[in-house]
Phi, psi and omega in degrees: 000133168339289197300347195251340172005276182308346187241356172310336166263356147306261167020272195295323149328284171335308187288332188329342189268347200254163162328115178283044212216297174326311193263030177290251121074258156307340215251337171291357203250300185321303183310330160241018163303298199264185218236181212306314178317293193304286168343312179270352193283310182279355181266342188286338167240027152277318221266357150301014201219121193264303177311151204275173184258118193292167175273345170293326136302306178288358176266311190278356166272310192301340199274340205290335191254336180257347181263358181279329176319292181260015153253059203206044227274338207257040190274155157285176170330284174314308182302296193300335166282317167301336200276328211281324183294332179326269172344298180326319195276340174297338197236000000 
């Protein structure tokens, strides 16, 4: 929600306690969304995730995270290295 911008890195913290397989999904859109709290937040709960991943997801996550890379030359620093670790994990 609009009105919530700002609390969004409580939020995502918050899911880090639930299964990250549930919060993918969201936590991929959030990694290049959000804003640095939220961001390292959302890599933390890709990088939680034990259970394996239908491939269909990690294929619409991975192309949805390398096209943002490259149609995007102006991310910052911190992003494009989260995003690239991201990606790493995909592969």
């Amino acid at each position: 929600m609009e009105n919530n911008i700002n609390c969004r890195g409580t939020f995502v913290y918050c899911l880090l306690e639930f299964p990250g397989a549930l919060s993918f999904d969201l936590a991929v859109d959030l990694l290049i969304s959000g804003n640095f709290e939220v961001a390292h937040h959302a890599f933390e709960i890709i990088d939680s995730i034990d259970e394996p991943l239908s491939g269909g997801r990690v294929v619409k996550a991975y192309k949805k995270l390398t096209n943002f890379i490259a149609h995007n030359q102006d991310i910052v620093d911190w992003r494009k290295s989260l995003i690239n670790d991201a990606v790493d994990m995909f592969t």
